[in-house]
Backbone as CSV, one residue per row, in Angstrom:
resi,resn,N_x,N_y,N_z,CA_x,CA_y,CA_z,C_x,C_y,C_z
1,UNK,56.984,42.819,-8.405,58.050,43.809,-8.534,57.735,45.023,-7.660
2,UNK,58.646,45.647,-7.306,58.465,46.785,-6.409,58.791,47.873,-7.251
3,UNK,57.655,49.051,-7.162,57.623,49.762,-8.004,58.361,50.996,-7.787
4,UNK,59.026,51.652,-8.963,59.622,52.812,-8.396,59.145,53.615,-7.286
5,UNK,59.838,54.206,-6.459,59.820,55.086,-4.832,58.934,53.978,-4.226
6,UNK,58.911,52.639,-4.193,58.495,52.397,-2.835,59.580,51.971,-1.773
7,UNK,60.861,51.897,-2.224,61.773,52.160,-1.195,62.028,53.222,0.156
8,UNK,61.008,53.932,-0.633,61.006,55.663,0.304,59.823,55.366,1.026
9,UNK,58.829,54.894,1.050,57.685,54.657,1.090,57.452,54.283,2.231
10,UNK,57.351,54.405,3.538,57.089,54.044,5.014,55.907,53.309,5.330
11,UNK,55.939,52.353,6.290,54.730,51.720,6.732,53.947,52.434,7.135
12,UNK,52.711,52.201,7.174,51.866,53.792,8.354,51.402,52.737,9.730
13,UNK,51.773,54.314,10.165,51.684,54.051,11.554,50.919,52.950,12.047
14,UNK,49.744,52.551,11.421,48.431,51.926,11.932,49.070,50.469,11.394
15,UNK,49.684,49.904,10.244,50.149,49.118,9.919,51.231,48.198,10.692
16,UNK,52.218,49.073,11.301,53.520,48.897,12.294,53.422,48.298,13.543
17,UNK,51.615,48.736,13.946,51.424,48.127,15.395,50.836,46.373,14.751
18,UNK,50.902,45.807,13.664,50.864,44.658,13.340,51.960,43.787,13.511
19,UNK,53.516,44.784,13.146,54.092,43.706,13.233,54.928,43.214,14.466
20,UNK,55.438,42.055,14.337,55.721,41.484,15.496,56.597,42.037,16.057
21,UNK,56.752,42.455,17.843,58.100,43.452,18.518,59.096,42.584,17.494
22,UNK,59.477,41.379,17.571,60.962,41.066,17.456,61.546,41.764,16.003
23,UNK,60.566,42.160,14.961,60.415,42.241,13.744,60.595,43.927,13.313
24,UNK,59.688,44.399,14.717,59.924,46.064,14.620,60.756,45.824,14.939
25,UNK,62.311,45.617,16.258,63.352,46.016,16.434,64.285,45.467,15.513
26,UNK,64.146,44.702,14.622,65.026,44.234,13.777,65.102,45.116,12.357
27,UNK,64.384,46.137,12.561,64.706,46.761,11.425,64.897,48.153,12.314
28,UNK,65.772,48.866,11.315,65.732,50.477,11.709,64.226,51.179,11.085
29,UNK,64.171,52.642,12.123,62.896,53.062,12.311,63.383,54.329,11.204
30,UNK,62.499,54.328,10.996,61.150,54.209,10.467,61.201,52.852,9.063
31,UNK,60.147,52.300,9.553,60.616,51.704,8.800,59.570,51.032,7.718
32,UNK,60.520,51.007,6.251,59.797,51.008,4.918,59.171,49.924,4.601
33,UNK,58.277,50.246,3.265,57.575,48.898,2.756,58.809,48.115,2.408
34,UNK,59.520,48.895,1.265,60.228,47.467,0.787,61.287,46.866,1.792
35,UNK,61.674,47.407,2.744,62.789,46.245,3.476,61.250,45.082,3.780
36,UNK,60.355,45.450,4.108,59.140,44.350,4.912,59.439,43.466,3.346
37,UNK,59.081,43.874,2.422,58.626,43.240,1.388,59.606,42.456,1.177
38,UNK,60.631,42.936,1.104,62.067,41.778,1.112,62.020,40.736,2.153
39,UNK,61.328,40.924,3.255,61.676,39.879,4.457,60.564,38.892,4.024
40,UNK,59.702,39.463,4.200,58.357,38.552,3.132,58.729,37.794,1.829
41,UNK,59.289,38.300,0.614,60.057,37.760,-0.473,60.810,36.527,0.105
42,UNK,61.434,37.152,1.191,62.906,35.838,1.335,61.281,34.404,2.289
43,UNK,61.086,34.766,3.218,60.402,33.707,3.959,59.273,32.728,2.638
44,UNK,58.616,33.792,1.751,58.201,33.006,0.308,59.187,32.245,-0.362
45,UNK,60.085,32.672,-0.208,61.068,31.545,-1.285,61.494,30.512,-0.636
46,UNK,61.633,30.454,0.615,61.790,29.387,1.594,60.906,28.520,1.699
47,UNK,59.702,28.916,2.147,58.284,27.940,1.918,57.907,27.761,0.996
48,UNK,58.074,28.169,-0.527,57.605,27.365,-1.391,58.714,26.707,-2.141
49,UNK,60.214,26.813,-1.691,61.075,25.855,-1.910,60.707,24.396,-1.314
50,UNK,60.583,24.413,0.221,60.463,23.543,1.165,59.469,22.290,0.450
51,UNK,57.829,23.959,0.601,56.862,22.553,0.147,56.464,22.051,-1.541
52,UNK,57.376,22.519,-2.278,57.855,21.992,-3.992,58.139,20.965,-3.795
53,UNK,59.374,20.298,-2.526,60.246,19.548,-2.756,59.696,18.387,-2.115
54,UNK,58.115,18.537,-0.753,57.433,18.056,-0.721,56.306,17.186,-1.764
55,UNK,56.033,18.377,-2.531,54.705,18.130,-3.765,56.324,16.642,-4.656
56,UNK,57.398,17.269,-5.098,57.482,16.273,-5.867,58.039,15.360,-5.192
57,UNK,58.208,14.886,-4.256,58.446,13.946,-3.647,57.350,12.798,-2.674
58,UNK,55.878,13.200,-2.935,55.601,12.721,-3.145,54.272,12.899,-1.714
59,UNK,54.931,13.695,-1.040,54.317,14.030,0.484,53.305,14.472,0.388
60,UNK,52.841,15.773,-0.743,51.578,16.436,-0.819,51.255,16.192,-2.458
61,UNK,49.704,15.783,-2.391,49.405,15.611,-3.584,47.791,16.483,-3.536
62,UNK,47.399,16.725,-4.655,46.446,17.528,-5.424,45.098,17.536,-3.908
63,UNK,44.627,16.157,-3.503,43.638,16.607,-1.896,44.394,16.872,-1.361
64,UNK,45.143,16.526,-0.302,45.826,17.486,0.694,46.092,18.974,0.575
65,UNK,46.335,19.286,-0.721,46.596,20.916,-0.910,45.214,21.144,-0.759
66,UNK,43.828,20.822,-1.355,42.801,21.769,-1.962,42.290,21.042,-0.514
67,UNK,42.096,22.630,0.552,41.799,22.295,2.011,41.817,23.608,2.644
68,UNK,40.671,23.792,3.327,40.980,25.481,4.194,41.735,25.090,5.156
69,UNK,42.102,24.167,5.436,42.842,23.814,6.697,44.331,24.228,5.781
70,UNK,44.844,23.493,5.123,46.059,23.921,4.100,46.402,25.160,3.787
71,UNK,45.101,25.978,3.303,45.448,27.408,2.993,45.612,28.384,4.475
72,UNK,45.328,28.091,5.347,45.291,28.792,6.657,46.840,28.458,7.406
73,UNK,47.429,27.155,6.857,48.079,26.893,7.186,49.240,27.753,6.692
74,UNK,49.197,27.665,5.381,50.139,28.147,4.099,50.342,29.972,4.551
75,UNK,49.315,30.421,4.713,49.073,32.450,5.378,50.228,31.993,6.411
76,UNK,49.741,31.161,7.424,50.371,31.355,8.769,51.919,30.754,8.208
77,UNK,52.333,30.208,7.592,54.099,29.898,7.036,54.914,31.079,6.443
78,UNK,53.631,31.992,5.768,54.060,33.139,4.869,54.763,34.188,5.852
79,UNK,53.315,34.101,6.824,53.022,35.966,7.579,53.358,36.061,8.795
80,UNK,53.017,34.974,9.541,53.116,34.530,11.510,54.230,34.622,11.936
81,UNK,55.409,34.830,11.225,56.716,35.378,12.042,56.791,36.832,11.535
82,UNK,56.245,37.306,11.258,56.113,38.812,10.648,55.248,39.497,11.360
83,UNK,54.028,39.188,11.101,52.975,40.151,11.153,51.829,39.300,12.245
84,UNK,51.167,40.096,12.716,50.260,39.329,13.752,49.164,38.469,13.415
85,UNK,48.595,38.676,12.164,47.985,38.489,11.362,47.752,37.573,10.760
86,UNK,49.333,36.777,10.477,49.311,35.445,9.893,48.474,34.382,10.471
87,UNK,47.967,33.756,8.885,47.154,32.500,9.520,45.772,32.761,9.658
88,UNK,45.448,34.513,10.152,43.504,34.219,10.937,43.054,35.024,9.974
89,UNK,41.957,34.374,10.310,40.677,34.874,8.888,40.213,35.727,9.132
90,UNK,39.660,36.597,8.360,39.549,38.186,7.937,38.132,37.774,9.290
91,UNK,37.969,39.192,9.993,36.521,39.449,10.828,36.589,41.003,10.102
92,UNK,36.891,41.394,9.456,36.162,42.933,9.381,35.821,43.002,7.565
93,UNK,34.752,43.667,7.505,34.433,43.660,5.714,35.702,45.230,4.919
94,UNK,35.862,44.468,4.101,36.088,45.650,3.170,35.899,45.950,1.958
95,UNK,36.462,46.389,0.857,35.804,46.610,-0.270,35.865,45.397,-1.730
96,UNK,36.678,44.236,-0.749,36.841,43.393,-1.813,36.453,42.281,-1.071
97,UNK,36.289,40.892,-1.704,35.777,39.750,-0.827,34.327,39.464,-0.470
98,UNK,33.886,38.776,0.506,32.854,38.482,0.810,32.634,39.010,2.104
99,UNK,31.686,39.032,2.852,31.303,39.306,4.402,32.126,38.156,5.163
100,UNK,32.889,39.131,6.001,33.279,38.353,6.549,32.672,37.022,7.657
101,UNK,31.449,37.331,7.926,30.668,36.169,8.801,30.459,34.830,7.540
102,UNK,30.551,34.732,5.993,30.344,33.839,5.334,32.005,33.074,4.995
103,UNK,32.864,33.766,5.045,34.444,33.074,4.706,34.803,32.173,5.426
104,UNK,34.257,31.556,6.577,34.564,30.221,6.872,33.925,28.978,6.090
105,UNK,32.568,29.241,5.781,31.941,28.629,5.506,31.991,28.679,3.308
106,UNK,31.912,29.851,2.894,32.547,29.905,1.346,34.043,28.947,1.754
107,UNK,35.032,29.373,1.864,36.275,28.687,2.317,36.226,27.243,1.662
108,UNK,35.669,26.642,2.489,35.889,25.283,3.144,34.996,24.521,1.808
109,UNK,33.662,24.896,1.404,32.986,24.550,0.593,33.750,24.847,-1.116
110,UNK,33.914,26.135,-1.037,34.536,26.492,-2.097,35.786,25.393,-2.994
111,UNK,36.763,25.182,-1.505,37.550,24.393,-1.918,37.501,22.950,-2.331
112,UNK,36.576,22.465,-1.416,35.482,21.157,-1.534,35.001,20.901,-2.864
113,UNK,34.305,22.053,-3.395,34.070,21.577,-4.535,35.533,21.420,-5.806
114,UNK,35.804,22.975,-5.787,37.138,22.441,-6.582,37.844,21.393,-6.644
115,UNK,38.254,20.271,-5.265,38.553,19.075,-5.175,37.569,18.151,-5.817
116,UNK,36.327,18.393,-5.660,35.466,16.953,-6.120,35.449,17.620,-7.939
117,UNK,35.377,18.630,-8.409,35.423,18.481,-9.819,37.129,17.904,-10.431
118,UNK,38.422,18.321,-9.727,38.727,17.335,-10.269,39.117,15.938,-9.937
119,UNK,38.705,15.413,-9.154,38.626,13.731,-8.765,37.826,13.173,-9.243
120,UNK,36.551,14.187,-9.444,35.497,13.036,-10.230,34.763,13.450,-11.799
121,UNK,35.878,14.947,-12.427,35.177,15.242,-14.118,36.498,15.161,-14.094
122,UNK,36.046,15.492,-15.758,36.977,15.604,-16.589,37.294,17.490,-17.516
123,UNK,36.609,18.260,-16.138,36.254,19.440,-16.423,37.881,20.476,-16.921
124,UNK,38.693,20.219,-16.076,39.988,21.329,-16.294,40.882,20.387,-16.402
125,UNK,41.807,21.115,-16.749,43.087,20.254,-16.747,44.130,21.154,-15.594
126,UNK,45.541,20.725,-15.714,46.140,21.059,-14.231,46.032,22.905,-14.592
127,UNK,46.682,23.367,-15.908,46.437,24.624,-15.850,45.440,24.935,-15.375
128,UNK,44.381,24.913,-15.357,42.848,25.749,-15.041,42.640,25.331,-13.889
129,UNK,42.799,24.451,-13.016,42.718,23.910,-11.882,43.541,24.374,-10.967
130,UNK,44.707,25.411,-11.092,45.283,25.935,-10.151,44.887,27.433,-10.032
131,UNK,44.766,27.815,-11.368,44.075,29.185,-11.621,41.995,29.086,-11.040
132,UNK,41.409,27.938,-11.293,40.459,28.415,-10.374,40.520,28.371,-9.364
133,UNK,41.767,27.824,-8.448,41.824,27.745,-7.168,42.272,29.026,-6.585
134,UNK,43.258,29.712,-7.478,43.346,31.192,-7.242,41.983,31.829,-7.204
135,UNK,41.454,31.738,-8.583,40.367,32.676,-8.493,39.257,32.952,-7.508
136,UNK,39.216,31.539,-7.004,38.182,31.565,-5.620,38.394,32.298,-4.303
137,UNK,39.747,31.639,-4.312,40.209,32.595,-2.895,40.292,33.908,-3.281
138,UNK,40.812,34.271,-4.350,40.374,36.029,-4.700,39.104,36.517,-4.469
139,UNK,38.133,35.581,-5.609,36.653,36.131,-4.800,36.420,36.152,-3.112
140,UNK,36.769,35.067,-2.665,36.325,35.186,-1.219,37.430,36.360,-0.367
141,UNK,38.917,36.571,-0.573,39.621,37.287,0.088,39.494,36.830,1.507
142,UNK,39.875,35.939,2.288,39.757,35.134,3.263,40.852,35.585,4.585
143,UNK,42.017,37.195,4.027,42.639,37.455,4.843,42.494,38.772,5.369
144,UNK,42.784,39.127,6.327,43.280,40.458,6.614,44.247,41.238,5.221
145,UNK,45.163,40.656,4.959,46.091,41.077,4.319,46.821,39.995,3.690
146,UNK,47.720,39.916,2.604,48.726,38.589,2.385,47.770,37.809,1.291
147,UNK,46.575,38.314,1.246,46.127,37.191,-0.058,46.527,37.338,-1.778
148,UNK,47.431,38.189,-1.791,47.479,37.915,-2.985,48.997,37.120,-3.723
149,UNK,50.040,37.242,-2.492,51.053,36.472,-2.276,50.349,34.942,-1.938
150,UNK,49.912,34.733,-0.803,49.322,33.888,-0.534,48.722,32.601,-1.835
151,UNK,47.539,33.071,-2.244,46.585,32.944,-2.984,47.493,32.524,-4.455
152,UNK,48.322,33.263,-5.006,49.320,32.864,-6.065,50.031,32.157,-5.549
153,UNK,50.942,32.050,-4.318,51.517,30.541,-3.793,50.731,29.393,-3.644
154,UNK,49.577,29.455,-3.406,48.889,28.223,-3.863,48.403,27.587,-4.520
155,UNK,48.142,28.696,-5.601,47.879,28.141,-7.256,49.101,27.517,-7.760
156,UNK,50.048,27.785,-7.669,51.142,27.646,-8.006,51.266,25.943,-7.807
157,UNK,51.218,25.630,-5.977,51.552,24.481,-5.502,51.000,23.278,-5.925
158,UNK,49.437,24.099,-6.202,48.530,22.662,-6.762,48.243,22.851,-8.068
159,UNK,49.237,23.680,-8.972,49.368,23.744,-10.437,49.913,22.249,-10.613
160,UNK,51.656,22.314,-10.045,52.545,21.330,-9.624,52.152,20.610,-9.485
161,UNK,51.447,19.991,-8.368,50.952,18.910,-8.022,50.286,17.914,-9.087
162,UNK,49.243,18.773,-9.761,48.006,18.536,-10.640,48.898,18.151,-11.995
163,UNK,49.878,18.497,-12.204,50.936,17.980,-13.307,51.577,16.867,-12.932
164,UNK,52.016,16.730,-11.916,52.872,15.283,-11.371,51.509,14.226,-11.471
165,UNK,50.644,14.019,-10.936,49.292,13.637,-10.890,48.853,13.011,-12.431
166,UNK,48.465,13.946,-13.374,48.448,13.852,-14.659,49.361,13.136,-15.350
167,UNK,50.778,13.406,-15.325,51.851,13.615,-16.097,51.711,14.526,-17.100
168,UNK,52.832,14.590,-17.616,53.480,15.829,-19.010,53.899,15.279,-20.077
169,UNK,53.724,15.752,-21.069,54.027,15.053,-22.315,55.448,14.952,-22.891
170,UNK,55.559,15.959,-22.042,57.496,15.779,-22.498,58.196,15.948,-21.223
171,UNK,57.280,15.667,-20.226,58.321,15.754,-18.705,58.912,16.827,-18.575
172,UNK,57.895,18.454,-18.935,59.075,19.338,-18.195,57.586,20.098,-17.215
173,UNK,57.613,20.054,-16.154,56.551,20.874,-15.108,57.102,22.348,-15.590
174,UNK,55.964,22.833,-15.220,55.499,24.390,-15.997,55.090,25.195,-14.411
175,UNK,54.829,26.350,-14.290,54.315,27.218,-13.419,54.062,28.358,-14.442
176,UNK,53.073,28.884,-13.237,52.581,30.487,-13.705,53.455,31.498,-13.753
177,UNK,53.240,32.404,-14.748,54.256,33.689,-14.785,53.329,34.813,-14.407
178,UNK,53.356,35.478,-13.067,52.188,36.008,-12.415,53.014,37.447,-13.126
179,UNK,53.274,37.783,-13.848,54.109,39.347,-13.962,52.857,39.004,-15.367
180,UNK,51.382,39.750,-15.082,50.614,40.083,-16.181,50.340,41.895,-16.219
181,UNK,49.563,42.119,-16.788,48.830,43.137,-17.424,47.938,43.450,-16.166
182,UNK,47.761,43.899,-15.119,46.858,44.327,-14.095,45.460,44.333,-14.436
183,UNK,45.349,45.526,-15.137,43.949,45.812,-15.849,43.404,45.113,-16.209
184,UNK,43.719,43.962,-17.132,43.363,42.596,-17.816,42.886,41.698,-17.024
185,UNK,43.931,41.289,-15.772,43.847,40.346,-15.119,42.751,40.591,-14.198
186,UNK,42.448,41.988,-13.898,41.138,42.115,-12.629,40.151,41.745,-13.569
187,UNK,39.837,42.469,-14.752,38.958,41.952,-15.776,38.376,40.624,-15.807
188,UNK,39.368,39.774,-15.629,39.664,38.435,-15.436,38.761,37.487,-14.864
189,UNK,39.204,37.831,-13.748,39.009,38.054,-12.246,37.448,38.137,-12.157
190,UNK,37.126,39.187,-12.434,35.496,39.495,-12.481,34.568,38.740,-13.102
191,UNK,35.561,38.661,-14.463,34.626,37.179,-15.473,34.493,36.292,-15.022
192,UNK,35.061,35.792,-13.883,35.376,34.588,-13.399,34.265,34.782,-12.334
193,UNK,34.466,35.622,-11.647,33.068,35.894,-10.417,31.658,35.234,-11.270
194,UNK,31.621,35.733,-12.227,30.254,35.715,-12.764,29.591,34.261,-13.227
195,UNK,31.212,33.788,-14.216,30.396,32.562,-14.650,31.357,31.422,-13.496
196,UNK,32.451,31.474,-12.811,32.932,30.530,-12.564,33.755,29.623,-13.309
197,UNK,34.626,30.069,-14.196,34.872,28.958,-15.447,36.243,29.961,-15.559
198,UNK,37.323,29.400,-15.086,38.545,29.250,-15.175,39.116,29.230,-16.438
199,UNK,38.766,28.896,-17.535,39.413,28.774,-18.669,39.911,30.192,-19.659
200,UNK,39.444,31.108,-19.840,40.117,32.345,-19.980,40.903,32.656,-19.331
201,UNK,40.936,32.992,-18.139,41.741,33.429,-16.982,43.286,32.436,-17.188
202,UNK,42.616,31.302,-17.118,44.142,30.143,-17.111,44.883,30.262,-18.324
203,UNK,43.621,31.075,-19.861,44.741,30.985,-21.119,45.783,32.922,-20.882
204,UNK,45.250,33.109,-20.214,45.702,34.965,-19.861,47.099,34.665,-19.428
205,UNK,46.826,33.859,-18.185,47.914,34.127,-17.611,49.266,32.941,-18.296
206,UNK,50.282,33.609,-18.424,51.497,32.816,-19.302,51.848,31.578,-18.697
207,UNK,52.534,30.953,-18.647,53.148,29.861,-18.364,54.851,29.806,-18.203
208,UNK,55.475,29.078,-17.578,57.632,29.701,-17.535,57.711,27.681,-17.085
209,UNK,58.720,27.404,-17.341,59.312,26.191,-17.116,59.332,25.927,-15.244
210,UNK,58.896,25.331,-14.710,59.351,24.928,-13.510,60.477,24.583,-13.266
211,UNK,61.525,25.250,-12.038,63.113,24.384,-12.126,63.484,24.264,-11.071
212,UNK,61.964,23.796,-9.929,62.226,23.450,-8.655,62.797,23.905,-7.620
């Protein structure tokens, strides 16, 4: 949700030389967060319409999503007609994430394992399995910018997936209801840094009917 006055709220300067010419002249100057955030909103609802209709049809299933190649892919669908940004992996440190000289290598492993626990335990079920897939890429923060859109579009995808996969007991697919408690959820977040174990975090966050 966009919070009161960020309609008024201007890009800064240092931000603007990111986005793409065709993108600065398409908006009037000066120009605000939320028109960006709307153009971003609409290109999210497009790509995760597109690749839903993929997951249930049968094209992408639970490995193919859990992949740094996938998630790099997924940034660059979000951000790469926007912002310059889309798609490449963070090179500068900041106050959240890992060093950036280790995020290729966390990345790729990270996700690796999440795939082999569930192909070969019986450790999570699809809820917790999309939420630790969030939670990882949160710990690592693997972008410039866009990971937290990002990062919830992909929990999301291989929530889905991980339910078609399984099946449902009454055949209705579920998704996350990411509109939580902030405070709680970084809390979360942190617990999760420590022990690695998805299962709080996945009962926190709510659940809403999937309707494709």
């Amino acid at each position: 949700m966009v919070t009161p006055g960020y309609g008024e709220t201007l890009v800064p300067d240092d931000e603007v030389g990111a986005l793409l010419p065709q993108i600065r002249h398409f908006f009037d100057e000066p120009i605000s967060k939320a028109a960006v955030y709307d153009l971003e909103q609409a290109v999210q609802d497009q790509v995760g319409e597109e690749l839903h209709l993929e997951i249930l049809g049968g094209e992408l299933t639970v490995p193919d999503l859990l992949s740094d190649h996938f998630l790099r892919q997924l940034h660059r669908w979000l951000y790469a007609d926007i912002w310059s940004w889309g798609g490449i992996i963070r090179k500068h440190e900041l106050n959240i994430g890992i060093d950036p000289w280790l995020i290729a290598v966390e990345l790729r492993s990270g996700l690796e394992n999440v795939k082999y626990r569930w192909g070969h335990t019986d450790d999570w079920n699809p809820r917790q399995l999309g939420i630790a897939t969030h939670a990882e890429m949160v710990r690592i923060h693997p972008f410039a910018d866009g990971d937290g859109r990002s990062t919830r579009l992909f929990a999301d995808l291989v929530f889905v997936a991980a339910q078609l996969s399984e099946g449902t007991a009454d055949g209705q697919l579920m998704k996350y209801d990411w509109k939580v408690d902030k405070v709680g959820y970084i809390g979360m977040l942190r617990e999760y840094d420590a022990h690695r174990n998805p299962e709080d975090l996945a009962d926190f966050i709510n659940l809403r009917p999937f309707s494709g």
